[in-house]
C-alpha positions in Angstrom: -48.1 33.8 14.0 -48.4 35.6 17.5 -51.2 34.9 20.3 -54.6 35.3 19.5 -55.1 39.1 18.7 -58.7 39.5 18.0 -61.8 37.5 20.0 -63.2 36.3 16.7 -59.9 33.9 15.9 -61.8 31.0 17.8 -65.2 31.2 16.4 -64.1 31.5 12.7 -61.7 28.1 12.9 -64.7 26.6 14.5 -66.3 28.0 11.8 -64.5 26.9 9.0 -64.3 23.3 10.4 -68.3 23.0 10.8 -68.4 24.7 7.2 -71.1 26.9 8.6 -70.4 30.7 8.3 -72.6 33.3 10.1 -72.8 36.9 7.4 -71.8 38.9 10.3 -67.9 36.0 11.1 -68.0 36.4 7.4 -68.0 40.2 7.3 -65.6 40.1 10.4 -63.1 38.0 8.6 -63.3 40.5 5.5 -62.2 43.4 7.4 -59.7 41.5 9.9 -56.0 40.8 9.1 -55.7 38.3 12.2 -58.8 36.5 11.6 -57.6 36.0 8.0 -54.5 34.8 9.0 -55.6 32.1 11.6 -57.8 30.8 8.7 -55.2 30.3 6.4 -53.4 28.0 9.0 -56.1 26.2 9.9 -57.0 25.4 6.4 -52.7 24.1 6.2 -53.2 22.0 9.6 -56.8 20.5 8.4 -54.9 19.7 4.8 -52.0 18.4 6.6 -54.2 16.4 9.2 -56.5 14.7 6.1 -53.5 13.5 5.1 -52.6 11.5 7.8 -52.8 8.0 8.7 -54.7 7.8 12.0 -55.1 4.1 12.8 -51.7 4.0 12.0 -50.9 6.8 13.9 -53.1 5.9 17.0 -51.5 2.5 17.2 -47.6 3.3 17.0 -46.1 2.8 19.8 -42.5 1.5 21.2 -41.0 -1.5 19.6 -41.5 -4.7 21.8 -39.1 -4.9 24.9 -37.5 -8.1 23.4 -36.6 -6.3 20.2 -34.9 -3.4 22.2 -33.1 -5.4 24.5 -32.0 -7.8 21.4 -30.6 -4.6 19.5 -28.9 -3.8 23.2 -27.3 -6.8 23.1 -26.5 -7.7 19.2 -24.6 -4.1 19.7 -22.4 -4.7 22.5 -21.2 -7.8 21.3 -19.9 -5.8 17.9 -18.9 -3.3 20.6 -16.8 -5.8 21.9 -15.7 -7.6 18.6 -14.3 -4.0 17.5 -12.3 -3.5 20.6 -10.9 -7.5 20.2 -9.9 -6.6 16.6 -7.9 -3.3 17.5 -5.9 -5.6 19.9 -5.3 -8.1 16.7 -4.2 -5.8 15.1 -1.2 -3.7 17.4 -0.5 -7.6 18.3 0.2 -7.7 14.6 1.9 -5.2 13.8 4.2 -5.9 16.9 5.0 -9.3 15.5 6.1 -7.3 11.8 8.3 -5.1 14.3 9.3 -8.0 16.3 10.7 -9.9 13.2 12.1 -7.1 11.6 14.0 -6.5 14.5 14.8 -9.8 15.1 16.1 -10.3 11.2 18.6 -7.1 11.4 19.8 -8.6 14.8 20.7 -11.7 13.2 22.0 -10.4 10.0 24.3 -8.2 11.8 25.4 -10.0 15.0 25.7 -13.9 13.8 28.2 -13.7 11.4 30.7 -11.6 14.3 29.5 -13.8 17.3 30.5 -17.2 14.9 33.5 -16.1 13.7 35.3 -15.0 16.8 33.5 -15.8 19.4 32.7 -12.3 21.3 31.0 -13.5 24.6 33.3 -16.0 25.9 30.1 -17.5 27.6 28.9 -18.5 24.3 31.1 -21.8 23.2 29.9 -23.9 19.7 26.7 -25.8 21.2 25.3 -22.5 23.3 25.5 -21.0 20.0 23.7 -23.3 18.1 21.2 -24.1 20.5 20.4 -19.7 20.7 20.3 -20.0 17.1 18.0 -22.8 16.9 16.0 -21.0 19.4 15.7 -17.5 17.5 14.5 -19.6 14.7 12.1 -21.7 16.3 10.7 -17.6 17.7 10.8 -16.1 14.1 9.4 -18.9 12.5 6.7 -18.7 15.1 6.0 -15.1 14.4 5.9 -14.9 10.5 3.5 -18.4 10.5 0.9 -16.3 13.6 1.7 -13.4 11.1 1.0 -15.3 7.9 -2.3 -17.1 9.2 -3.7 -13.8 10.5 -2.9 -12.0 7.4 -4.4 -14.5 5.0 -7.7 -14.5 7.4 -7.9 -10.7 7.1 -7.4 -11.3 3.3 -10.2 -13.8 3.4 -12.8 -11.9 5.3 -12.4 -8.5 3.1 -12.7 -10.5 0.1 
């Protein structure tokens, strides 16, 4: 609907809202497209406006500060327990890397460095002792991994 076309438009919403028609706004609206037109609308809003529910809608307002500030807060600390988790998990799947790695290394280069001795640096008890040491690392790794993995498991579950 465009701007108010004929003079008339006002007087017969006022009209139709007060339910009192004068013959002559009566025999205006019979002859005029626009004053038909604005009548139809208004009868749509009226309908639309009877079906509201005012106290309701009088009384809505924002939600409490407290509320807000609660929703502020409950959200940046899962904010911050989502960025936490994505470090979990690269530090995970470092430590698969990490003792995959570590297991070819030791498949591969043990059995040569034992059996004839490569780095002269590296007598009987050095070896041992690096050897003891790997393990104490792997096993490290593959129990962090293990307890981390079955926590995961947990939680989905």
């Amino acid at each position: 609907m465009t701007a108010m076309q004929c003079k008339f438009e006002g007087e017969t919403i006022r009209a139709y809202r007060s339910g009192s028609w004068p013959a002559e706004l009566v025999r205006h609206c019979a002859q005029c497209a626009d004053c038909r037109e604005s009548l139809q609308v208004a009868r749509a809003l009226l309908a639309d406006a009877g079906s509201l529910d005012l106290p309701a809608a009088i009384h809505a307002g924002p939600p409490p500060a407290a509320q807000v500030w609660s929703a502020v807060q409950r959200r940046r600390k899962l904010d911050a327990l989502d960025r936490a988790t994505r470090v979990l998990r690269v530090l995970k799947i470092a430590g698969v890397v990490y003792a995959a790695v570590f297991l070819l290394w030791a498949v591969r280069t043990l059995p040569g460095v034992a059996a004839e001795s490569v780095l002269p640096a590296l007598n009987g008890r050095a070896l041992s002792t690096s050897v003891a040491g790997g393990c104490v690392a792997l096993l490290c790794v593959v129990s962090g991994l293990f307890y981390t993995l079955l926590k995961d498991e947990r939680r989905s579950s």
